[in-house]
FIDOLO-113575 format. One line per field, with one value per atom (N, C-alpha, C, CB): residue number from 0; atom name; x, y, z. Coordinates in steps of 0.05 Angstrom, whole numbers. Glycine has a CB too. Example, Ala and Ser with C-alpha at 12.3 -4.5 7.8 and 13.67 -1.06 7.14 Angstrom:
2
miba <- (0,0,0,0,1,1,1,1)
zake <- (N,CA,C,CB,N,CA,C,CB)
px <- (264,246,264,226,257,273,258,282)
py <- (-114,-90,-66,-89,-45,-21,1,-12)
pz <- (156,156,156,181,142,143,157,114)
***
This chain:
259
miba <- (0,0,0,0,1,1,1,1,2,2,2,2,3,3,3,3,4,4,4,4,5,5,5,5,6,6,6,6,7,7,7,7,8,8,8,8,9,9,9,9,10,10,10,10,11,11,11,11,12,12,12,12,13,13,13,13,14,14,14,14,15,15,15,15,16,16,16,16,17,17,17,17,18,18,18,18,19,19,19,19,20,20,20,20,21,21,21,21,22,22,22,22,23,23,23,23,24,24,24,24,25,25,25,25,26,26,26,26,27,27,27,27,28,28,28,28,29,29,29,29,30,30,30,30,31,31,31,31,32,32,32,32,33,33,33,33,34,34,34,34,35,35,35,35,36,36,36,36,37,37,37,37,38,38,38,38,39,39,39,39,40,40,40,40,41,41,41,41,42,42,42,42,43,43,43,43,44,44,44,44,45,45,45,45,46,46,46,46,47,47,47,47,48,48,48,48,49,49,49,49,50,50,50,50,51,51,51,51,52,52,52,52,53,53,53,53,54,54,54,54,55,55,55,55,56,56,56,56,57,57,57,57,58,58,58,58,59,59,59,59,60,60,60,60,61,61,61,61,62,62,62,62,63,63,63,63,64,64,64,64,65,65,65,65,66,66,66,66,67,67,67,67,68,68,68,68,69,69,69,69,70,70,70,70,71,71,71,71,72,72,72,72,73,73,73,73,74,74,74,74,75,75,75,75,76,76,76,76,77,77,77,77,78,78,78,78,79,79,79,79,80,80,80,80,81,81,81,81,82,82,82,82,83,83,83,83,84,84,84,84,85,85,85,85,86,86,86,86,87,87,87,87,88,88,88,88,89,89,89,89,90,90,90,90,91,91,91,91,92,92,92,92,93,93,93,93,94,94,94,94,95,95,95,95,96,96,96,96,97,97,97,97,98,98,98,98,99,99,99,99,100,100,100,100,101,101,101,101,102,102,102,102,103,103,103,103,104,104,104,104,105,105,105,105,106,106,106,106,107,107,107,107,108,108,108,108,109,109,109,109,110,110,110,110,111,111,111,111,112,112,112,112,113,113,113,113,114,114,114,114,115,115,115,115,116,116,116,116,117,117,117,117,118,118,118,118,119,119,119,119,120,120,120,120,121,121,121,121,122,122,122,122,123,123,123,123,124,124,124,124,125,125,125,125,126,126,126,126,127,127,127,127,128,128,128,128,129,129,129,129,130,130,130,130,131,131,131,131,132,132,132,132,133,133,133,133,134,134,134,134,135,135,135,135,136,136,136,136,137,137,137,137,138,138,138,138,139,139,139,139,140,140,140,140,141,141,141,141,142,142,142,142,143,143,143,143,144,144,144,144,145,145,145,145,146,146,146,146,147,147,147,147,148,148,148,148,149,149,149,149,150,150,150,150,151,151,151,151,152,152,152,152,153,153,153,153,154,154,154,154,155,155,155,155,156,156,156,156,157,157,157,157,158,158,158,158,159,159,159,159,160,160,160,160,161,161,161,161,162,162,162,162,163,163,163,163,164,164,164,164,165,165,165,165,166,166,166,166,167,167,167,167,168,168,168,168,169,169,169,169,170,170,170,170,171,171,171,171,172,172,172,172,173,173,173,173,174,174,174,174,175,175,175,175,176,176,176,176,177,177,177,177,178,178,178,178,179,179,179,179,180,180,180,180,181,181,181,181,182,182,182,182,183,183,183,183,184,184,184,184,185,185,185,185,186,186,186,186,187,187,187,187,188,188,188,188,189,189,189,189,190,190,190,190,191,191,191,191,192,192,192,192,193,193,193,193,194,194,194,194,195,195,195,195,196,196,196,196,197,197,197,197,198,198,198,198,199,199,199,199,200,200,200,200,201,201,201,201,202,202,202,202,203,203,203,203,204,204,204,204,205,205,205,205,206,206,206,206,207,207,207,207,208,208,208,208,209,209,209,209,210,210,210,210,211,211,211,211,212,212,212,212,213,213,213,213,214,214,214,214,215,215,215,215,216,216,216,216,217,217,217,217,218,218,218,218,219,219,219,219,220,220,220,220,221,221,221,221,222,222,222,222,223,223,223,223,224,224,224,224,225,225,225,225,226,226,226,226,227,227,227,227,228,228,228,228,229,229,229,229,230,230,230,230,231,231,231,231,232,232,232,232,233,233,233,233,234,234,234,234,235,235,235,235,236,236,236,236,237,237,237,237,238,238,238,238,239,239,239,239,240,240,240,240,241,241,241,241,242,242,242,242,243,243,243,243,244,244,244,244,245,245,245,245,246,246,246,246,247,247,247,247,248,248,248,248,249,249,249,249,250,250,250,250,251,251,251,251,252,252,252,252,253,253,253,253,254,254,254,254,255,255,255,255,256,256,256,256,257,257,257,257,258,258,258,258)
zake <- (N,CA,C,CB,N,CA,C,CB,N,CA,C,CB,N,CA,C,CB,N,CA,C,CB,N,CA,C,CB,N,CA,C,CB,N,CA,C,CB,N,CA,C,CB,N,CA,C,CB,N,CA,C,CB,N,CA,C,CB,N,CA,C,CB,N,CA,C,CB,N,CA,C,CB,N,CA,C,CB,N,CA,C,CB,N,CA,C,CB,N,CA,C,CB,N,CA,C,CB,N,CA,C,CB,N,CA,C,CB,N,CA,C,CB,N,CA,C,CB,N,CA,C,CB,N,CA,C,CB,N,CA,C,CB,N,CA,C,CB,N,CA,C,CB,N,CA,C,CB,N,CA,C,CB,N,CA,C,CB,N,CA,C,CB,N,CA,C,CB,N,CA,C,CB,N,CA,C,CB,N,CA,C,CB,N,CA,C,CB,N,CA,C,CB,N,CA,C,CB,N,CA,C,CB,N,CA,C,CB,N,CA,C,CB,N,CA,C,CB,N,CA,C,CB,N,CA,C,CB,N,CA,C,CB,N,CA,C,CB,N,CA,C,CB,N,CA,C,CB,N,CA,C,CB,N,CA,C,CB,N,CA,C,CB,N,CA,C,CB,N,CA,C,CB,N,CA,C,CB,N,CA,C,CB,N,CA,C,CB,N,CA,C,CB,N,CA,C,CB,N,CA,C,CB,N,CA,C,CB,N,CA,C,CB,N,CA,C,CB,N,CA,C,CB,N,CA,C,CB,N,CA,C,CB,N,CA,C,CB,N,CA,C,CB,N,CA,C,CB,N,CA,C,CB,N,CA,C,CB,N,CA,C,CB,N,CA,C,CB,N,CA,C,CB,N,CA,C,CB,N,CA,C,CB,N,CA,C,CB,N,CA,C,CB,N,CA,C,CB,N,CA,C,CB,N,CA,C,CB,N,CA,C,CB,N,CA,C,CB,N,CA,C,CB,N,CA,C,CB,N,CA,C,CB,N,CA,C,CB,N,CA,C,CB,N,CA,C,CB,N,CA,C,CB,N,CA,C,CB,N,CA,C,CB,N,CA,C,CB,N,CA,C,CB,N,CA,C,CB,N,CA,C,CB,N,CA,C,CB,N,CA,C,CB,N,CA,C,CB,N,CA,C,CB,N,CA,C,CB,N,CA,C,CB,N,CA,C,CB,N,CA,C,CB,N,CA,C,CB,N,CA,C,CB,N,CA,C,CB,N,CA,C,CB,N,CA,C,CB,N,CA,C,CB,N,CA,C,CB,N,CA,C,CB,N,CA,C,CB,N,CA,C,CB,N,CA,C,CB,N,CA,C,CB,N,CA,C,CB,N,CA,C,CB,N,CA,C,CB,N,CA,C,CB,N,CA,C,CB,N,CA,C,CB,N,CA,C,CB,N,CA,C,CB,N,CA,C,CB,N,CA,C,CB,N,CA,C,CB,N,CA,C,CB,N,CA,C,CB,N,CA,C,CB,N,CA,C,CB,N,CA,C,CB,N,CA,C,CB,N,CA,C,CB,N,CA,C,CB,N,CA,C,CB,N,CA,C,CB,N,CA,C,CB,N,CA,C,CB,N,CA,C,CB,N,CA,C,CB,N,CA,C,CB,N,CA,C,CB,N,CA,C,CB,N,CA,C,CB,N,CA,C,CB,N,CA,C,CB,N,CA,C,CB,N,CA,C,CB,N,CA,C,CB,N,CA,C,CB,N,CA,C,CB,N,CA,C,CB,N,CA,C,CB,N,CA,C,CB,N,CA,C,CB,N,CA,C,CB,N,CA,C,CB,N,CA,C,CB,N,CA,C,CB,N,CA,C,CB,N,CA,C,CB,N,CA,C,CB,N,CA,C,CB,N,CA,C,CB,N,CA,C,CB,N,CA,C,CB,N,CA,C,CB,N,CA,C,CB,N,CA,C,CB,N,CA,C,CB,N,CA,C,CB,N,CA,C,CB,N,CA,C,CB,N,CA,C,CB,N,CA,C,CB,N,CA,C,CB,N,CA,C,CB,N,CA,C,CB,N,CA,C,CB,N,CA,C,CB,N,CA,C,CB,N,CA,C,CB,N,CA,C,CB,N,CA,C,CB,N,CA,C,CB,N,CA,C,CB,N,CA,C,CB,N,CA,C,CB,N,CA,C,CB,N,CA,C,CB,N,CA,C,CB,N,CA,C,CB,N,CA,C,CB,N,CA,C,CB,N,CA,C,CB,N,CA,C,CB,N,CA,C,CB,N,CA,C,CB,N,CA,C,CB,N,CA,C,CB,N,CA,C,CB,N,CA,C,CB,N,CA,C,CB,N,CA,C,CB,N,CA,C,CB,N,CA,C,CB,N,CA,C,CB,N,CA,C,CB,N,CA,C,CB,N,CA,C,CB,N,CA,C,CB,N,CA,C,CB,N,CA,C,CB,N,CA,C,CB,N,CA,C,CB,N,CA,C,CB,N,CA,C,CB,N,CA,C,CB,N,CA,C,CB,N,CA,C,CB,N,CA,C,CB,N,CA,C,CB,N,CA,C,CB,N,CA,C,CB,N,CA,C,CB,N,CA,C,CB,N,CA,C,CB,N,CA,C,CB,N,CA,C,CB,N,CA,C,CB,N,CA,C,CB,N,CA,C,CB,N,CA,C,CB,N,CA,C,CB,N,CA,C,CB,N,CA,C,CB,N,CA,C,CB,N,CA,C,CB,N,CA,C,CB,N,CA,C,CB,N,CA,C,CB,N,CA,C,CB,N,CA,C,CB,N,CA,C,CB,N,CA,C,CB,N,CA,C,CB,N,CA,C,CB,N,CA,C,CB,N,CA,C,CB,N,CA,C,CB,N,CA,C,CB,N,CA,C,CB,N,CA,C,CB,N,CA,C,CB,N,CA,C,CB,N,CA,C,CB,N,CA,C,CB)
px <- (537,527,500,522,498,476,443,492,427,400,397,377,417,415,435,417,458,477,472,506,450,440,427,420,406,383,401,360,419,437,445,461,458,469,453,477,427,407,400,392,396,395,415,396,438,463,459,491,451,449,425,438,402,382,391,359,407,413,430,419,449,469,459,478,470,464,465,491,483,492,472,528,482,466,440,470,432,413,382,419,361,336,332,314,328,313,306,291,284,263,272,246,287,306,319,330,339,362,356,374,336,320,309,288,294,289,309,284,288,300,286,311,290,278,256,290,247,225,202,232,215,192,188,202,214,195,178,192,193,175,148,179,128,101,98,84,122,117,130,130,140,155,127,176,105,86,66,70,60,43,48,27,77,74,74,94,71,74,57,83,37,-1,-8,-22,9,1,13,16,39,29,16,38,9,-14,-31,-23,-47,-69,-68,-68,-47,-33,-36,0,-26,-35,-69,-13,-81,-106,-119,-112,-115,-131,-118,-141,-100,-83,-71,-108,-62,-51,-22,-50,-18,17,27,35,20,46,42,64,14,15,38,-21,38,58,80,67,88,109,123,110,104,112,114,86,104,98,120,69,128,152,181,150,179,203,198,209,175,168,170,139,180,178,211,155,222,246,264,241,258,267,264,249,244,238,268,215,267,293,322,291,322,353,354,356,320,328,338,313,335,329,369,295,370,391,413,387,415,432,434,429,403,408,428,387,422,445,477,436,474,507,517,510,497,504,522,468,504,498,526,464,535,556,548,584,521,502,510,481,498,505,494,472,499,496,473,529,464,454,469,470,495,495,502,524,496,491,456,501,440,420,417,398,426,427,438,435,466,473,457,493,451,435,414,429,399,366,384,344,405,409,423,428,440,443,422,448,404,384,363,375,366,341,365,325,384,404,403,436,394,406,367,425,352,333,311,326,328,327,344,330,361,373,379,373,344,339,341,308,349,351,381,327,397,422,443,424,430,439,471,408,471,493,472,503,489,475,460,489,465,440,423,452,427,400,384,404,396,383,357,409,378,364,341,381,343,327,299,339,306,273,265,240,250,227,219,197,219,201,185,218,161,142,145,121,144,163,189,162,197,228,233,245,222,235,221,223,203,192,207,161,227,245,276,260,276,293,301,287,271,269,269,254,250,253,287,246,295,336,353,357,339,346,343,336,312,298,327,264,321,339,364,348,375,406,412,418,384,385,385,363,376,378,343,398,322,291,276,278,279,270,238,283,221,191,179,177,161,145,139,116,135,118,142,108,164,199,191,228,195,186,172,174,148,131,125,122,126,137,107,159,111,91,82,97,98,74,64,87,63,43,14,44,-6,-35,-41,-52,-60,-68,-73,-93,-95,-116,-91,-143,-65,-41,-31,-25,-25,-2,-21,13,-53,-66,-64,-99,-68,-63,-44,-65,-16,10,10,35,-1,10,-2,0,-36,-47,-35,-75,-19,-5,12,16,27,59,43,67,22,9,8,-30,-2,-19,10,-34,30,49,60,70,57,72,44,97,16,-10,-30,-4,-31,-34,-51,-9,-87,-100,-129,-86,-154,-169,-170,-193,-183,-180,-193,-195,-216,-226,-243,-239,-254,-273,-289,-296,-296,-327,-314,-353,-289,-286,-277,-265,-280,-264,-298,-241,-313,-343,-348,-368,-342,-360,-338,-369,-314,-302,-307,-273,-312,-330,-352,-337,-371,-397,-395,-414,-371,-360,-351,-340,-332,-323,-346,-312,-364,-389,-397,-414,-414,-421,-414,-417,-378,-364,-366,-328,-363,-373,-392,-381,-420,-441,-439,-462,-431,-424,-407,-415,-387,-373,-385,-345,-402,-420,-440,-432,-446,-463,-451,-470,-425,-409,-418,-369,-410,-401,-369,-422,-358,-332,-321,-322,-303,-285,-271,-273,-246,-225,-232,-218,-250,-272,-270,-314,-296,-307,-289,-324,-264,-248,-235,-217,-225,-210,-224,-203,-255,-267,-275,-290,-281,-285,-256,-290,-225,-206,-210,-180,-217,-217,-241,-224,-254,-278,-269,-302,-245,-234,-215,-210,-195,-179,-185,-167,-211,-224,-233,-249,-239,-256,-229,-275,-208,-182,-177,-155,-176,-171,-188,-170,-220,-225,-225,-236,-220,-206,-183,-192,-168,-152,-154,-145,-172,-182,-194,-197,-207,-219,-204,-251,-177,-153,-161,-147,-164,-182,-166,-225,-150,-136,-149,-127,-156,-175,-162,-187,-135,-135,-142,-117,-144,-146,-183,-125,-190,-224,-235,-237,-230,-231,-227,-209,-210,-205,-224,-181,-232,-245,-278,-235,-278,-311,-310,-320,-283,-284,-296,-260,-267,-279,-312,-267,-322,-356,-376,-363,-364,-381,-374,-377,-351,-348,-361,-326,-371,-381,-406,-385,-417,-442,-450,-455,-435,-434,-443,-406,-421,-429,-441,-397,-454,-476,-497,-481,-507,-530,-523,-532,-496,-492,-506,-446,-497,-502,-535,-482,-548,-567,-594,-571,-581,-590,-582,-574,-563,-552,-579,-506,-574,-588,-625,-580,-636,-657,-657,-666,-637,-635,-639,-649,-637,-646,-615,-665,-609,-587,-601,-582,-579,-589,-602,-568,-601,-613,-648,-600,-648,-680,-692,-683,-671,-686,-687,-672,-704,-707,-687,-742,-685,-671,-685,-651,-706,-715,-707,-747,-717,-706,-685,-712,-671,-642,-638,-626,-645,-642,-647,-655,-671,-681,-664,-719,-649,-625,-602,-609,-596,-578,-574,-576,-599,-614,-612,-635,-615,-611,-589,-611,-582,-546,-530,-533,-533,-511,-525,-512,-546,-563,-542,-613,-538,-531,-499,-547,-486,-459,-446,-449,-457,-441,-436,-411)
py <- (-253,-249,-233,-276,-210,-191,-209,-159,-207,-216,-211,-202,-200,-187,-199,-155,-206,-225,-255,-218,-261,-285,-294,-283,-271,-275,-281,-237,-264,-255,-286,-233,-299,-329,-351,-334,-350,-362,-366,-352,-341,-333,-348,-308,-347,-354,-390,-338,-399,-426,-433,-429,-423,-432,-431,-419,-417,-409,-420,-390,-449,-466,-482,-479,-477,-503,-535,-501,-536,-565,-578,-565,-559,-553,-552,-541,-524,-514,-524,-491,-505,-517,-504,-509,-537,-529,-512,-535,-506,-479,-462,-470,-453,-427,-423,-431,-437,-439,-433,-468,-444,-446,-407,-476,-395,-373,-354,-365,-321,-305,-284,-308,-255,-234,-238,-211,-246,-243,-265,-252,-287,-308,-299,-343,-285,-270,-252,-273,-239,-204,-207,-170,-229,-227,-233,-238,-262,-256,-227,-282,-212,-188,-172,-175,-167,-141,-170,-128,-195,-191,-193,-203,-195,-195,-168,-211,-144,-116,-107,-99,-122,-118,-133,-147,-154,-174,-157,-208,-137,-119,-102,-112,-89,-69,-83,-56,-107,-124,-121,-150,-131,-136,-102,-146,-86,-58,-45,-32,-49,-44,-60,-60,-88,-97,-103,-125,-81,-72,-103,-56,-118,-143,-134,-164,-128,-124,-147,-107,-178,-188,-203,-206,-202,-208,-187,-198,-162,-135,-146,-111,-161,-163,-177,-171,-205,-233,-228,-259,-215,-198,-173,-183,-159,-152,-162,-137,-188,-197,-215,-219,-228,-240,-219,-253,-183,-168,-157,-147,-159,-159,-195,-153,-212,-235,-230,-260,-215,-211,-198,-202,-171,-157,-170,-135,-193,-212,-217,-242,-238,-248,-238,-262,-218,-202,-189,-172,-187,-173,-199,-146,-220,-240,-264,-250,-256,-257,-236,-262,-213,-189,-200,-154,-206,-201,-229,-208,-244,-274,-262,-292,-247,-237,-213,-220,-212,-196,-156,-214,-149,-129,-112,-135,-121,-102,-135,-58,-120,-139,-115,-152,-139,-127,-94,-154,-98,-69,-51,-65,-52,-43,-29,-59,-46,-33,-16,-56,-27,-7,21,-18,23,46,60,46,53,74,82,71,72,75,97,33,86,107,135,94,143,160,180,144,163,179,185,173,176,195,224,164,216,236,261,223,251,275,294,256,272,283,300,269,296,306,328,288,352,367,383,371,382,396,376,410,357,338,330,305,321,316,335,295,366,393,395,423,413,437,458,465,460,490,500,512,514,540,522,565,491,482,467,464,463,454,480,446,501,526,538,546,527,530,520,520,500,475,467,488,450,433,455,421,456,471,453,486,465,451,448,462,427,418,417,435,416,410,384,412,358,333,327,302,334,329,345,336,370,390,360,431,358,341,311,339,300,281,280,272,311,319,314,345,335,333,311,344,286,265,249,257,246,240,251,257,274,293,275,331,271,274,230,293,225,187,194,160,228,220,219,190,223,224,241,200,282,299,301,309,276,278,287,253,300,311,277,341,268,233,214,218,219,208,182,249,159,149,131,165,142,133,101,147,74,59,45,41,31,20,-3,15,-18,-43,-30,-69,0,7,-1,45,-17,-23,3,-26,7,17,44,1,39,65,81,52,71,87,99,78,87,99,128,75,112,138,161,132,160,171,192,160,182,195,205,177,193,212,236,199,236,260,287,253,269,293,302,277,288,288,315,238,306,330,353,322,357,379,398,365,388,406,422,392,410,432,451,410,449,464,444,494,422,412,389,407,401,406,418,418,399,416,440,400,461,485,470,518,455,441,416,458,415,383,391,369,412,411,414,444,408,406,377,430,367,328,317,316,328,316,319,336,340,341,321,382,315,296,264,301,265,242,233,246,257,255,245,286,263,257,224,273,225,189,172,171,173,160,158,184,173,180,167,200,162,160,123,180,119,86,78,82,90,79,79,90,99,88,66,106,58,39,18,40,12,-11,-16,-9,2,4,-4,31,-9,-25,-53,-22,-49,-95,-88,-129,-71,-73,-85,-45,-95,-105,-87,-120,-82,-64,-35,-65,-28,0,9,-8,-21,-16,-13,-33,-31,-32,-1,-67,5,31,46,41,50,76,69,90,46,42,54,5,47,56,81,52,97,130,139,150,127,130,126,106,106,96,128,61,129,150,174,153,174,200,208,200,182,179,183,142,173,171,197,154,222,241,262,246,254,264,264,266,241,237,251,196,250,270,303,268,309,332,336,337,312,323,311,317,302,292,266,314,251,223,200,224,183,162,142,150,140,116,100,113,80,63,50,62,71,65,68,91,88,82,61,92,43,33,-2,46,12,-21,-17,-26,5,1,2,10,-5,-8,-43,22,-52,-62,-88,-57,-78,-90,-89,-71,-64,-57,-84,-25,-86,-102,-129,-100,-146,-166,-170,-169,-146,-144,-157,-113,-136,-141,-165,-119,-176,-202,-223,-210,-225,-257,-249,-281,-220,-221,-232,-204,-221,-233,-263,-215,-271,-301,-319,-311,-310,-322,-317,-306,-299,-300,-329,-265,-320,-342,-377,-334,-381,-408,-407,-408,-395,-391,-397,-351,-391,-399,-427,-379,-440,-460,-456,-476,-437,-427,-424,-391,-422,-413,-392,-432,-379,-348,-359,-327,-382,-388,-388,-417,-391,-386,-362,-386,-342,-311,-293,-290,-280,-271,-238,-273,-221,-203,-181,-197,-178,-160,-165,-160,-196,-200,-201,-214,-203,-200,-177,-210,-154,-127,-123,-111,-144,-125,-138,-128,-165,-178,-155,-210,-151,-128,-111,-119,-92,-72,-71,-72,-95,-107,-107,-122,-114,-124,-98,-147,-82,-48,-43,-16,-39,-31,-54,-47,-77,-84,-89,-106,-90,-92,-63,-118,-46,-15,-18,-5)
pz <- (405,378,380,363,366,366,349,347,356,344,315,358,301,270,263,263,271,257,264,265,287,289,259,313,260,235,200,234,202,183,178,193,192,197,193,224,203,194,166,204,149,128,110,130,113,101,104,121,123,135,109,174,107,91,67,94,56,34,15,37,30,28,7,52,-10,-37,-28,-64,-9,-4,23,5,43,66,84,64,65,74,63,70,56,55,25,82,19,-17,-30,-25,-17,-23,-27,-6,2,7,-21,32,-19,-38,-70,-36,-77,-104,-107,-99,-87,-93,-112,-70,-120,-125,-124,-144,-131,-122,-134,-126,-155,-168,-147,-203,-142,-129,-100,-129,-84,-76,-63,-76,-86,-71,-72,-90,-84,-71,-50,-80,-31,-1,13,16,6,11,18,-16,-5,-10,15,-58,18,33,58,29,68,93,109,101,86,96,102,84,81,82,117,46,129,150,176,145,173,193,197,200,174,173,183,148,181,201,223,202,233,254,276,242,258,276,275,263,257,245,278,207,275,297,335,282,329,358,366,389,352,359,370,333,390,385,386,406,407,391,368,408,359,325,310,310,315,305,298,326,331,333,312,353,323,303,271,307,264,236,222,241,242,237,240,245,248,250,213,284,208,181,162,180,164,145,141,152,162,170,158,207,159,151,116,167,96,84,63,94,82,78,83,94,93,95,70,113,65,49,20,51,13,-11,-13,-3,13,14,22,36,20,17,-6,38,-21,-40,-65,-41,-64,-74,-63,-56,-42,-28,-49,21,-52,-74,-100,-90,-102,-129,-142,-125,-115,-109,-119,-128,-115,-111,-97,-103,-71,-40,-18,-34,7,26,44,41,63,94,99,124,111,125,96,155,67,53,52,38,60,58,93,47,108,128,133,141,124,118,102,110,76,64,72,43,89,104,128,122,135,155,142,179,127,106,96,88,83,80,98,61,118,141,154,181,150,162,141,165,114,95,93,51,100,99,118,90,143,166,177,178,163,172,189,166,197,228,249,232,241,271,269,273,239,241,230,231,216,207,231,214,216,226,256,188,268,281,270,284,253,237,225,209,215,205,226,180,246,269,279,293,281,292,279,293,257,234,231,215,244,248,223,262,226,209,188,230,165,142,128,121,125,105,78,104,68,40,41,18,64,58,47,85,71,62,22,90,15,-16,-32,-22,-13,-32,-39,-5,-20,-15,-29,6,-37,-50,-78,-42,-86,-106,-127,-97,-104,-116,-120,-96,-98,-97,-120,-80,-137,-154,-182,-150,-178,-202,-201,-194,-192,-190,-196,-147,-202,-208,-228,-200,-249,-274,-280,-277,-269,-276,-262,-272,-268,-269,-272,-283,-278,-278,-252,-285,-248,-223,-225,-226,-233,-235,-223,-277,-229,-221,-192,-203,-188,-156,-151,-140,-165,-163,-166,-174,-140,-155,-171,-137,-193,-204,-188,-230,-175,-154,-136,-136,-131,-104,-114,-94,-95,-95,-111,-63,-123,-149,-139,-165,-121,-105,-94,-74,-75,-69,-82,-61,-119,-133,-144,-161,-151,-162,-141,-169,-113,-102,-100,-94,-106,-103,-130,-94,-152,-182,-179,-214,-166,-168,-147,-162,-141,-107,-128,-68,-131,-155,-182,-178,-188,-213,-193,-230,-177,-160,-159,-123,-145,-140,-165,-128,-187,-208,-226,-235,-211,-216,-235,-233,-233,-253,-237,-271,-227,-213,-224,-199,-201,-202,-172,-209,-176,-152,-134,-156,-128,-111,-123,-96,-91,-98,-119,-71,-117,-136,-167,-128,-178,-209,-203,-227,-187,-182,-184,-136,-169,-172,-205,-151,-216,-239,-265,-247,-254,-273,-270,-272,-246,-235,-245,-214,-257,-265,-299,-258,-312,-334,-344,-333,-320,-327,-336,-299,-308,-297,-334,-271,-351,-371,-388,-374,-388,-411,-405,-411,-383,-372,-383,-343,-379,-397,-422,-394,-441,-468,-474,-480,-451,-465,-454,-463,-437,-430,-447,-406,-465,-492,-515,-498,-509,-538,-530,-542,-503,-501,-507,-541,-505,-507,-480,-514,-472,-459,-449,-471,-461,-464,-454,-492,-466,-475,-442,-490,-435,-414,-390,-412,-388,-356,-368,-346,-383,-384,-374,-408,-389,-369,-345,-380,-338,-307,-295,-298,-306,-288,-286,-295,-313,-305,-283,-336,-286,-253,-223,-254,-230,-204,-191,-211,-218,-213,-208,-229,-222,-219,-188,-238,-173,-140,-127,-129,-129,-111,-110,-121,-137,-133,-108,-157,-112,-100,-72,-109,-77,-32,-33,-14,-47,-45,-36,-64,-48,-45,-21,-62,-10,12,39,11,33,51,64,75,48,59,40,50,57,47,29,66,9,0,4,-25,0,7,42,-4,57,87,84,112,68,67,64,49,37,20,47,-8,58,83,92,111,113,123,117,138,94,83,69,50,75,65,97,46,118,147,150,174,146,148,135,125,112,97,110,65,116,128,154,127,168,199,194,215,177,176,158,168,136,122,140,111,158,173,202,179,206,217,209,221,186,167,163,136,166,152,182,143,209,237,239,263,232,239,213,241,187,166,174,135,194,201,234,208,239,268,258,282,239,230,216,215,214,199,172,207,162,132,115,133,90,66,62,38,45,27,13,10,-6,-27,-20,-36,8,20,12,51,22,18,-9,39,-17,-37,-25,-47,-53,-41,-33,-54,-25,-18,24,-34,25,46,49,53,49,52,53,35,38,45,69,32,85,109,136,114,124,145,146,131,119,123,134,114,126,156,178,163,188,205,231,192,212,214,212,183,207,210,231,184,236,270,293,270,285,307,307,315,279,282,270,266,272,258,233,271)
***
């Protein structure tokens, strides 16, 4: 028995109304694709901090993810397992021409924009012709803004460079303080989002992943957090001791010795 019809079996075993395990059985897609989105986030950890056999252990929990989803369907009488396999394999074949082509498209090689020509037609042919078409709405926020502004760019619909993304930046910024000048609510997170969207674009522009930025400022601040936290325990002191001017100068501190 192959390690995928082991898992497959397993799956089926948990899944037994009579049988199997409660929990299992009780699920559905909706309960849960939130463990689905975080165990995808847990190998990205997992590679971020060179764990391989964290990786490992983590892609088999992202992979168990995909049984489950896909034996729930096969329930459902949907699709099954080597339903979603074939098509993953299908479409890397149709989107890969220079590797699974004919002769002349082999001979042909790799072109730039091909596979987005490709997806494009793909997109078309489900029936949703939007340059926007894909895009799925649970991508993390900073990603999807990301991809809509790529998705605008290609049909010109764009600024020429950074320096008209800075000055809409400066605009948002603007339009933020007036609505922090209502006390509006509503007002206010809207134009804070257009400030957000407005910054993602411009990483864009200057080819800089915000969501991979955005981690790693995010790691930065945790370095240096419970540096400053070890050194305030190490005096026997709380924050509630230091005023913030001090604390500014722990901080200081603390990037000199933890980056």
């Amino acid at each position: 028995m192959s390690e995928i019809q082991k898992l497959l079996e397993v799956m089926v075993s948990l899944r037994d109304r009579e049988n199997g395990c409660p929990w299992d059985a009780k699920q559905d897609f909706k309960t849960i694709a939130p463990f689905t989105v975080e165990e995808a986030y847990e190998v990205a950890d997992a590679i971020e901090r060179q764990d391989m056999d964290g990786l490992r252990d983590e892609l088999g929990d992202l992979l168990f993810q995909v049984v489950f989803h896909a034996r729930m369907a096969e329930e459902a009488g949907y699709f099954d397992f080597g339903d979603v396999a074939a098509g993953i394999s299908d479409k890397m074949i149709r989107r890969h021409p220079h590797v699974f082509g004919d002769a002349a498209e082999r001979a042909d090689g790799k072109r730039d924009g091909s596979w987005e020509a490709i997806k494009e037609l793909e997109r078309s042919e489900a029936g949703d012709s939007s340059a926007l078409a894909g895009v799925a709405r649970a991508l993390p926020a900073l990603k999807r803004a990301q991809k809509l502004g790529s998705r605008a760019n290609r049909v010109g619909f764009d600024w020429p460079d950074r320096h008209g993304v800075r000055e809409k930046i400066r605009e948002e910024l603007d339009e933020l303080e007036q609505a922090v000048g209502t006390r509006e609510p509503d007002s206010m997170e809207e134009e804070f989002g257009d400030v957000l969207f407005a910054v993602v674009n411009l990483a864009r522009h200057l080819d800089i992943d915000p969501e991979k930025a955005l981690t790693g400022a995010n790691y930065k601040f945790e370095r240096r957090f419970r540096e400053m936290e070890r050194k305030i325990a190490a005096s026997n002191k709380r924050f509630q001791d230091f005023n913030m001017e001090s604390l500014d100068k722990l901080w200081r501190k603390a990037k000199k010795r933890v980056g």
